[in-house]
Structures are given as structure tokens and as C-alpha cells.
C-alpha positions as a LaTeX table, in Angstrom:
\begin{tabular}{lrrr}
\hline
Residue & $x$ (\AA) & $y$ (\AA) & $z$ (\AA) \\
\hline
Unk1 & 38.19 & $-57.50$ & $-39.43$ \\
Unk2 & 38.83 & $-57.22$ & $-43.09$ \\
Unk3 & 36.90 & $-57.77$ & $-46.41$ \\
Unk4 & 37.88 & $-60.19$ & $-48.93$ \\
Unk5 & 36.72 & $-61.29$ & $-52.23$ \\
Unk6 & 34.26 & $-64.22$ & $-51.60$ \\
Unk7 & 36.74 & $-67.55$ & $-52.94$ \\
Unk8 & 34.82 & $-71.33$ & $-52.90$ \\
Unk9 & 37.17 & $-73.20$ & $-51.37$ \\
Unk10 & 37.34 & $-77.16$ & $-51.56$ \\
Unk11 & 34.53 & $-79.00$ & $-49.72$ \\
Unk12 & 33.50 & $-81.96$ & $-48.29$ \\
Unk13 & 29.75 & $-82.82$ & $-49.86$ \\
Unk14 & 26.62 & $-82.98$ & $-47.33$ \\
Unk15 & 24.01 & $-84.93$ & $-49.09$ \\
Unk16 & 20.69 & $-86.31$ & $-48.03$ \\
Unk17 & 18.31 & $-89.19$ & $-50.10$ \\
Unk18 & 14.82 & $-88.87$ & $-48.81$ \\
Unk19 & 12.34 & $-91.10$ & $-49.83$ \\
Unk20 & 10.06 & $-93.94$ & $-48.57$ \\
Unk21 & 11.04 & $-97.16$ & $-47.96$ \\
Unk22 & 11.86 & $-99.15$ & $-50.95$ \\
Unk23 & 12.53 & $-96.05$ & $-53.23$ \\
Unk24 & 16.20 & $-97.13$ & $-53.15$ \\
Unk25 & 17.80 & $-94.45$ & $-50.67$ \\
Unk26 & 20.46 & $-97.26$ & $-49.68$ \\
Unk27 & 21.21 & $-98.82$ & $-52.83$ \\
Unk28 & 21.55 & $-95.16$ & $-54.04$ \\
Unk29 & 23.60 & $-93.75$ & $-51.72$ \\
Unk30 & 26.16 & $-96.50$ & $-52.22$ \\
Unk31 & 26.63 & $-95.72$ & $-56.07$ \\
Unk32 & 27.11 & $-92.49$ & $-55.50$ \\
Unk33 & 29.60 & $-93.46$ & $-52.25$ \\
Unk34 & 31.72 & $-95.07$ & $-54.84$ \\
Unk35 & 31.83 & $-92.49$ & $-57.39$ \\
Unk36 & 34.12 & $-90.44$ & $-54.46$ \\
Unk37 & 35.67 & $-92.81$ & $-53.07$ \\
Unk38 & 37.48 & $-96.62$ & $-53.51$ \\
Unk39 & 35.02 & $-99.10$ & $-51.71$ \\
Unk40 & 37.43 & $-99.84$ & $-48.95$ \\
Unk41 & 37.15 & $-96.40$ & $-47.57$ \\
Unk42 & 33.38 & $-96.03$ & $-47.38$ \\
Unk43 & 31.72 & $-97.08$ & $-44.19$ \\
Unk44 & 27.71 & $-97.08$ & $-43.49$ \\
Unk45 & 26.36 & $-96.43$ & $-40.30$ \\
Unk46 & 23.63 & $-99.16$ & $-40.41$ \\
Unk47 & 20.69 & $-98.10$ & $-38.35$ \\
Unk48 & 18.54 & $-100.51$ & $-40.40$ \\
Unk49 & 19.34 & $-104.19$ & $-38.63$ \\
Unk50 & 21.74 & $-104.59$ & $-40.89$ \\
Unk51 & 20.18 & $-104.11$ & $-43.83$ \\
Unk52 & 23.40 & $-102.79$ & $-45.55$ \\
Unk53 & 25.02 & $-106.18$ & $-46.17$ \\
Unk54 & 22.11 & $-106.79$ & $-48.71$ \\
Unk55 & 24.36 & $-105.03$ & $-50.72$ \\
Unk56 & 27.39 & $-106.47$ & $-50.06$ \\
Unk57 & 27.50 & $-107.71$ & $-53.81$ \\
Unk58 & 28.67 & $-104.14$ & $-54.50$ \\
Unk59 & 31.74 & $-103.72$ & $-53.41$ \\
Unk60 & 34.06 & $-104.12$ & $-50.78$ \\
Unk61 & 32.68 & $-101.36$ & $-47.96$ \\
Unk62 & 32.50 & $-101.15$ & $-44.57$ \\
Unk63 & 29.63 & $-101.25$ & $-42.31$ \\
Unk64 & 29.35 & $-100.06$ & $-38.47$ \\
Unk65 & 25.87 & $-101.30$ & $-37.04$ \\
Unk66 & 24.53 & $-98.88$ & $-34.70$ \\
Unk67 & 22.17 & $-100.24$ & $-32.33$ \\
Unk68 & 18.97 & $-98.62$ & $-30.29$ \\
Unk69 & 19.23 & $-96.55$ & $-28.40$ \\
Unk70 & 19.43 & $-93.79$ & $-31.19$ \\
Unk71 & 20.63 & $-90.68$ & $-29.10$ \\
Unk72 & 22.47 & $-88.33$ & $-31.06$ \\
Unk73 & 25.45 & $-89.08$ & $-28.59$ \\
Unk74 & 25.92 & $-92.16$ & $-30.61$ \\
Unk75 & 25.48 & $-91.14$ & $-34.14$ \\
Unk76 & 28.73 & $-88.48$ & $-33.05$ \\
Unk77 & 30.41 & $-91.99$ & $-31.42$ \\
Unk78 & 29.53 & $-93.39$ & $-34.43$ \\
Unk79 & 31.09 & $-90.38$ & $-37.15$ \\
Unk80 & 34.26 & $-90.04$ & $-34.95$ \\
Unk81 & 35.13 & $-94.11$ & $-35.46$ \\
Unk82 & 34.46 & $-93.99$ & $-38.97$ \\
Unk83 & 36.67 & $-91.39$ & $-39.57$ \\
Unk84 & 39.64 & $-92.90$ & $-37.19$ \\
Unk85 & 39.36 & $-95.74$ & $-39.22$ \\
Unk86 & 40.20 & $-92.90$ & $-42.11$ \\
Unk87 & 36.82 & $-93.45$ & $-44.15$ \\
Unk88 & 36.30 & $-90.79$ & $-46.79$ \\
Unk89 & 32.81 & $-91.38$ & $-46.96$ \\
Unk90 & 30.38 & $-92.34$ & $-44.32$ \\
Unk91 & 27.24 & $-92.68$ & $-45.04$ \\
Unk92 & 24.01 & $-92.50$ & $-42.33$ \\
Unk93 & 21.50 & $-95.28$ & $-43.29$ \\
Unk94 & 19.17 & $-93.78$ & $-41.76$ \\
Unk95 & 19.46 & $-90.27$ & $-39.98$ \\
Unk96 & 15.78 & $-90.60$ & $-38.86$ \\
Unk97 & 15.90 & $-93.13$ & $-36.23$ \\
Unk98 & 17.71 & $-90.05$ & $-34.18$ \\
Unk99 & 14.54 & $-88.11$ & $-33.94$ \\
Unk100 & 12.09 & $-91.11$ & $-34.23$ \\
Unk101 & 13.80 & $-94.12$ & $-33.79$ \\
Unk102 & 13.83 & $-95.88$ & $-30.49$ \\
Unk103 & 15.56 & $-93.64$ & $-27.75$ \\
Unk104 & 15.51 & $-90.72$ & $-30.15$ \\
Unk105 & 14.73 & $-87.46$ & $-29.42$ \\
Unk106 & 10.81 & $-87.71$ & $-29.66$ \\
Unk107 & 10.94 & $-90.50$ & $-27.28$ \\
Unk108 & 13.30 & $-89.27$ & $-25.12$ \\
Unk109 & 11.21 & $-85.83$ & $-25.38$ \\
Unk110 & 8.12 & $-87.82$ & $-24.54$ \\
Unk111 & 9.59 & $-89.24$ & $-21.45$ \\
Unk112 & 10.44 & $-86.08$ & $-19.83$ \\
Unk113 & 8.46 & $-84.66$ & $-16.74$ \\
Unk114 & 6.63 & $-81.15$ & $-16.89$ \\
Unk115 & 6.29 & $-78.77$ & $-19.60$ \\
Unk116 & 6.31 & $-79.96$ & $-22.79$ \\
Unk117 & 7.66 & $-76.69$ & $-24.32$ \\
Unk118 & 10.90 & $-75.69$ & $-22.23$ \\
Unk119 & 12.05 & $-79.02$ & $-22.44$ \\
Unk120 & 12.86 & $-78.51$ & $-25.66$ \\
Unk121 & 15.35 & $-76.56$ & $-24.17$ \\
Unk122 & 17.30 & $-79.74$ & $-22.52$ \\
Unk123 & 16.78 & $-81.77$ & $-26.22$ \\
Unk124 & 17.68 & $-79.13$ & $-28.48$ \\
Unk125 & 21.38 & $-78.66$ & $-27.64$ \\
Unk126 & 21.82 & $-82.09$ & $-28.38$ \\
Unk127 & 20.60 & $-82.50$ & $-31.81$ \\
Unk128 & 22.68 & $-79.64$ & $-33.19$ \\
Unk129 & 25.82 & $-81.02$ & $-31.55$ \\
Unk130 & 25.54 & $-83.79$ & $-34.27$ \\
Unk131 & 24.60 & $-81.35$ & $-36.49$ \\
Unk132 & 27.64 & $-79.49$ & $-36.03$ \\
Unk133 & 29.45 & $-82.73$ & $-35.99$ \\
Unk134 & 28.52 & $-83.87$ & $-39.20$ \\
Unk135 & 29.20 & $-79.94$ & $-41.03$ \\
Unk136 & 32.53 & $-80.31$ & $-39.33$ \\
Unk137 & 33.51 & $-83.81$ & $-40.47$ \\
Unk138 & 36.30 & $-84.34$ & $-42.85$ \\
Unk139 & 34.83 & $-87.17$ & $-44.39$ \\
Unk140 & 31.84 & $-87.08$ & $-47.09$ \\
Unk141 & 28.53 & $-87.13$ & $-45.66$ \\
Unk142 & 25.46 & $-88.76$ & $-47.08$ \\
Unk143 & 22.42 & $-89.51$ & $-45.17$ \\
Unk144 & 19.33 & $-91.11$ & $-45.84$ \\
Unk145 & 15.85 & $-89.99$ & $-44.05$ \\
Unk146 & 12.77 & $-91.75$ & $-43.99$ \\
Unk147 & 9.70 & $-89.78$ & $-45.38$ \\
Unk148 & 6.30 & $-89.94$ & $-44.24$ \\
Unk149 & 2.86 & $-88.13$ & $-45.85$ \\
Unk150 & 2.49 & $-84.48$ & $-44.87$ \\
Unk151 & $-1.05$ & $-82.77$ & $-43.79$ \\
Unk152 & $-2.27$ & $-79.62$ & $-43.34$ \\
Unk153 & $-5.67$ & $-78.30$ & $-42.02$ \\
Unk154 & $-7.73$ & $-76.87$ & $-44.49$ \\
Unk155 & $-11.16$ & $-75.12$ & $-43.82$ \\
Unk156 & $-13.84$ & $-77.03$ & $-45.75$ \\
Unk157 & $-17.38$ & $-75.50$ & $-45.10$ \\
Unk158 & $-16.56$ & $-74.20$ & $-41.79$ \\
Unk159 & $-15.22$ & $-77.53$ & $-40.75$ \\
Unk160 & $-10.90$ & $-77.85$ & $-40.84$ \\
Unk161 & $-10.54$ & $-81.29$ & $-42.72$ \\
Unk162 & $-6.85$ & $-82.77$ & $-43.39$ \\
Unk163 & $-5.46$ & $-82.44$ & $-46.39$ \\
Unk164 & $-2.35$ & $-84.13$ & $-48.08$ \\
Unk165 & $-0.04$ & $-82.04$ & $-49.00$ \\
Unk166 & 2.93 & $-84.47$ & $-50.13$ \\
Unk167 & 5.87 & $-85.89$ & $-48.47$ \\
Unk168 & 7.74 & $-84.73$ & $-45.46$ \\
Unk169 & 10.75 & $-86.18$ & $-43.71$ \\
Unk170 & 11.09 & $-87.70$ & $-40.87$ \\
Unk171 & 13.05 & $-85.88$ & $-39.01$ \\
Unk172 & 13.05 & $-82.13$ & $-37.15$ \\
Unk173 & 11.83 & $-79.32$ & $-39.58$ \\
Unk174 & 14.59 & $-77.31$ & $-40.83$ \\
Unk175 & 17.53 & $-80.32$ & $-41.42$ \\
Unk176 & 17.53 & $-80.16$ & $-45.06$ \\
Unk177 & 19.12 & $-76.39$ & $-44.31$ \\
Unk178 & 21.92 & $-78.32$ & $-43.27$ \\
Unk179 & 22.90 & $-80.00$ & $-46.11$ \\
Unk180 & 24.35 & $-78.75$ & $-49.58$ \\
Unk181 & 22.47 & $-81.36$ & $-51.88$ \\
Unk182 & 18.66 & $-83.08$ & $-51.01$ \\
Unk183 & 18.05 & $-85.49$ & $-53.57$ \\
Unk184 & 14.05 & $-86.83$ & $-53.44$ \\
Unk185 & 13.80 & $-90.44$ & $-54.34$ \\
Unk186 & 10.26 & $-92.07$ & $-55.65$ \\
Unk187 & 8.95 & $-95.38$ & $-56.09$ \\
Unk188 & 10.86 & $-95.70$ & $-59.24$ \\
Unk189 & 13.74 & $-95.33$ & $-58.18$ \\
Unk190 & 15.03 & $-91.87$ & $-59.34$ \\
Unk191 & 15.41 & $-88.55$ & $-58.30$ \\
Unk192 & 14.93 & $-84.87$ & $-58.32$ \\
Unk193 & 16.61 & $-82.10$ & $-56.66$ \\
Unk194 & 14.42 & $-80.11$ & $-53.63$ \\
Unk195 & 17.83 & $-78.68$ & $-52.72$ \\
Unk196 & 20.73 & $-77.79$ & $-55.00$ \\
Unk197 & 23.68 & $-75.39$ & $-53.60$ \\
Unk198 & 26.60 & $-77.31$ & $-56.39$ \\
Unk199 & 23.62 & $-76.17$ & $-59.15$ \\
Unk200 & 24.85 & $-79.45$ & $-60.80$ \\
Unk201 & 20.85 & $-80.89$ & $-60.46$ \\
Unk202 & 18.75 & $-78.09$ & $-59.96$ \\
Unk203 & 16.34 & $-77.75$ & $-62.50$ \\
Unk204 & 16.84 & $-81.18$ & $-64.34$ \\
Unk205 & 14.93 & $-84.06$ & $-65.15$ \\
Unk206 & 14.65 & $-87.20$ & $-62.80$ \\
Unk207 & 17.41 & $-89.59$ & $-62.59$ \\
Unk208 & 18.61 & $-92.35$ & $-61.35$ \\
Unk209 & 21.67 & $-92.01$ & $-59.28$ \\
Unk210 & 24.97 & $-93.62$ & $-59.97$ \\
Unk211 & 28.51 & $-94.16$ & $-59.75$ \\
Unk212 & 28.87 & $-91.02$ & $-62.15$ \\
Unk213 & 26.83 & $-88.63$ & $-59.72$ \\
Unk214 & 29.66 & $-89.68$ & $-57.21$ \\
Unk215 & 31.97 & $-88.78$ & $-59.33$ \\
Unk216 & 30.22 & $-85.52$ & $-60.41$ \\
Unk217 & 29.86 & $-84.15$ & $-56.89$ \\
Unk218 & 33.67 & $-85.12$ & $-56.51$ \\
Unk219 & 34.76 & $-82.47$ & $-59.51$ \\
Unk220 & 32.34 & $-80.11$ & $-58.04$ \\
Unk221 & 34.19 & $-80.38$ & $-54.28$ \\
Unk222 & 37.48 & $-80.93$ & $-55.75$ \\
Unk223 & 37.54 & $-77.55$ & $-57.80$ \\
Unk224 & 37.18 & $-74.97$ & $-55.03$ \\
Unk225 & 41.01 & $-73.59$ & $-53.30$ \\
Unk226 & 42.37 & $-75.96$ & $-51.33$ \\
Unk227 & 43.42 & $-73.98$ & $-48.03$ \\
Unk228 & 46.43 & $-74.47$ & $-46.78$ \\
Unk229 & 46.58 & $-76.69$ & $-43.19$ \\
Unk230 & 48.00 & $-73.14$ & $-41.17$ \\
Unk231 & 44.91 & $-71.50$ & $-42.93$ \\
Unk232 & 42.67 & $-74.12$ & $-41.14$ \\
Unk233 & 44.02 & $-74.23$ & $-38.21$ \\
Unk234 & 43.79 & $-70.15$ & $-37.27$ \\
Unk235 & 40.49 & $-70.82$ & $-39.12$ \\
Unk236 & 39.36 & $-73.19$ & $-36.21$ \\
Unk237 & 37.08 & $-71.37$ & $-33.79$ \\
Unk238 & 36.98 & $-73.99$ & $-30.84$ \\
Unk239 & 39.34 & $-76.13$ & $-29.01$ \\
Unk240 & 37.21 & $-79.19$ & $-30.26$ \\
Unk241 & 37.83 & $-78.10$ & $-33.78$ \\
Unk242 & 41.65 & $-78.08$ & $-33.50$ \\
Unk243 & 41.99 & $-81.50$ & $-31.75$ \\
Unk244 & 39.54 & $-82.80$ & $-34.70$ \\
Unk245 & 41.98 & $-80.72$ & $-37.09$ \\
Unk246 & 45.26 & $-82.47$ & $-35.57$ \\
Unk247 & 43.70 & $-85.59$ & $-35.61$ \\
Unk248 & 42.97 & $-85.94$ & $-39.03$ \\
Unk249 & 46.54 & $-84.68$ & $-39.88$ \\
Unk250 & 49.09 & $-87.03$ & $-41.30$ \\
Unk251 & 52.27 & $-87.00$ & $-38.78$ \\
Unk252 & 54.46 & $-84.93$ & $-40.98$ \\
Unk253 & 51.94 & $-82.89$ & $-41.21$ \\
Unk254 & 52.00 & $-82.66$ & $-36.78$ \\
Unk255 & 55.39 & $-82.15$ & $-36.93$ \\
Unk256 & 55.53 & $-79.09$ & $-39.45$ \\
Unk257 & 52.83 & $-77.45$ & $-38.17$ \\
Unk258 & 53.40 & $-78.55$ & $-34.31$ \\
Unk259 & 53.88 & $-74.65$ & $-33.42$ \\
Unk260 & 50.70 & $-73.13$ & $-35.50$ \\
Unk261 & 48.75 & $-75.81$ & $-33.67$ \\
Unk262 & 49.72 & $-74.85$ & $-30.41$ \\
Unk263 & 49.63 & $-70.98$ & $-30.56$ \\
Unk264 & 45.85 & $-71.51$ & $-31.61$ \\
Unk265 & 45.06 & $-73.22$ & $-28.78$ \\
Unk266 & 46.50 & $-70.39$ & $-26.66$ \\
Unk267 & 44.57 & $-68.07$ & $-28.90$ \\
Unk268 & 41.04 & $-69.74$ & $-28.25$ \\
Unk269 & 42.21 & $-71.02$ & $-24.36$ \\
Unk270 & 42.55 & $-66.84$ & $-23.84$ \\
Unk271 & 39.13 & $-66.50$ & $-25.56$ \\
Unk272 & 37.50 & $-68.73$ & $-23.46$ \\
Unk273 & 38.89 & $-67.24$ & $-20.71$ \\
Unk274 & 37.86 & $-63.68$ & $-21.66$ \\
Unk275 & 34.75 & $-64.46$ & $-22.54$ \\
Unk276 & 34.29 & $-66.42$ & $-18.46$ \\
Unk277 & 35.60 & $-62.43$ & $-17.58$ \\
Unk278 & 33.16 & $-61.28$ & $-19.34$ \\
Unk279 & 29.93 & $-62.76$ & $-18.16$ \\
Unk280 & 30.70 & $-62.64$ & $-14.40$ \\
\hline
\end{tabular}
């Protein structure tokens, strides 16, 4: 355990467009796709019956259509194709079909026997494994959510009466923690910041995204310290995470750093094994 001056290293953006439908969250999400990457190596996974290839006028991108049931089993199926296939930016059209969409998590949720409450309990786990798939993906991530109009009870005269209280997305409360950038979208088409860790939007005026916000957010990742791979790898704190980390590594890269790789995994094999010592 040591302390070290804090250091922003090079980053792979999380972004989220939220807005209702027709605000533009798909047509937005693809100029800024192309501002960080060539068109060839941006992939959407199209939740919307395909509803991507409207745009296909764009540019020459990839789309994987991801069919119903929504678990979040196959979003991760979905994020571990795209980036086999070596897409640099993959982009979730839309994320809230896995908590509302057909075989989501509120259905799924809804179907269970017993107490509402603890089964939470068997759901939960789930949706933070994609969670943690997406924070841990080496591709870009942008994903679009569906937003729907928020209430709250108010106490009018003795008598609680709803009241609007603007827009809320659809999916489980807290997921815009998750990502670095939210970007609101209205009926016109632009957007404002409701979330700004890069500080590149926060506290601007409305706009309408483009090819040049792509390219923006790309400085803004791209200027951090790139760590080196043998810094990743003793940096990875689960098997899982080193098989991802090998995965993504060119074969030179295998070959150099075939003996870092492999006295992590003995590292976090023994700490698994400790920690099984441990508990019993």
C-alpha cells in the first residue's frame, strides 16, 4: 500500500444520449461514433428492429441486431462479439430494453414467485455484471436510453396529487453514475450536459452533436498516460479481467508479455484461494 500522486491516465469514453423518441439519440450517437473512430470499426447493437440501417446513408458501420429476450446476459454476448470483431466503438441503441424491454429485468422481476423485495436479490447481480462489463470494455461506449415523464406526490390541500417533475430515464435509478458523459437530447434535436466528468460540456449552451464532439471526446481520452500493457495486467483484479486483457492484445504483444500474464494469474488464482480459506 503506497500513495501516489493522482495521474489521468488514457480512457475509453462512457457516454449516454437520453431523450424521447424522435429527439435524435441514434442519429446522434452515430456522428459522434465517427468523430472516434473510421466507420468500419463502429458497430451498433440494434435493439430497435433494426432501426439502425435508416442510417445507413452515413457511413459504412456495422450493425449487430439483438433480439428479445433483453436479459443482460445478452447485451454482455452482445459487447464481447463486437469487440472480437475489434470495433472501437460500440454503441447500445437502446440500453433500456434491458430493464424494460421484453424479458428485461422488470419483466423477468415481475415473473418471479414470493416476495417482491428479496428478489431483488436474484436480479440485481445480474444487471451490474453488464455494468461492469461495459466499464471494463476496451472499446468506446455510447448508449442511448429511452426517457419517460417523471412524477412525484405532492400534498395539495391535504390530498397528495401527482406532479410532473420532468424527464426520467428508463432504466434503474442510479445508471447515469456509471457513465463519464450524459448528454440530454430534446425535441429539437440538441443537447445539454446533466453529467460532465471531461468538463468539456458542463455549463454550455445546447448543441447539436456532431462529428466534431467525437472528435472532441477523442483529445480528451487520448491526453491522459497511456499505461504500459505490464502496468495493466498487475492492474487486473480478476481472472476475467486478464483473459479480457490477453484477448484484446495483439500477438506480439502475447508473446512479450507471455510471463507477466501468467504470474498474475497465479497472483489472483492464490487470492481466490485465500480468500475460500478465509471464509470457511
Amino acid at each position: 500500500m503506497s500513495i501516489r500522486r493522482a495521474q489521468r491516465q488514457q480512457a475509453r469514453i462512457r457516454l449516454a444520449l437520453q431523450g424521447a423518441s424522435g429527439s435524435g439519440k441514434t442519429f446522434s450517437a452515430l456522428q459522434i461514433a465517427s468523430g472516434m473512430a473510421a466507420w468500419e470499426k463502429i458497430c451498433i447493437i440494434d435493439t430497435e428492429n433494426n432501426s439502425a440501417d435508416l442510417y445507413a446513408h452515413l457511413g459504412n458501420f456495422n450493425v449487430l441486431p439483438l433480439k428479445a429476450p433483453f436479459t443482460p446476459e445478452n447485451y454482455i454476448q452482445a459487447i464481447d462479439e463486437c469487440e472480437r470483431s475489434g470495433m472501437q466503438v460500440i454503441i447500445i441503441d437502446s440500453l433500456s430494453h434491458e430493464w424494460e424491454g421484453e424479458g428485461g429485468i422488470l419483466e423477468y422481476h415481475g415473473s418471479l414467485p414470493g416476495n417482491s423485495f428479496t428478489n431483488w436479490s436474484k436480479i440485481t447481480p445480474r444487471h451490474n455484471a453488464l455494468i461492469q462489463r461495459m466499464l471494463r470494455s476496451s472499446s468506446h461506449i455510447l448508449a442511448t436510453l429511452r426517457t419517460k415523464q417523471d412524477y412525484v406526490l405532492s400534498d395539495k390541500n391535504g390530498k397528495l396529487v401527482p406532479e410532473k417533475v420532468g424527464l426520467k430515464s428508463i432504466t434503474r435509478d442510479g445508471m447515469d453514475y456509471e457513465f463519464t458523459v450524459v448528454l440530454d437530447m430534446d425535441v429539437s434535436h440538441k443537447c445539454s450536459a446533466s453529467k460532465d466528468r471531461t468538463e468539456l460540456f458542463s455549463n454550455k449552451p445546447s448543441f447539436q452533436p456532431s462529428k466534431s464532439t467525437g472528435e472532441l471526446i477523442s483529445q480528451w481520452c487520448n491526453s491522459g498516460v497511456q499505461l504500459s500493457l505490464s502496468a495493466r495486467i498487475n492492474a487486473c483484479s480478476s481472472i476475467d479481467d486478464l483473459k479480457q486483457l490477453y484477448a484484446i492484445s495483439s500477438e506480439d504483444e502475447q508473446f512479450t508479455y507471455r510471463r507477466d500474464f501468467q504470474l498474475r494469474q497465479i497472483q489472483l488464482k492464490q487470492k481466490v484461494q485465500s480468500n475460500g480459506i478465509s471464509h470457511h
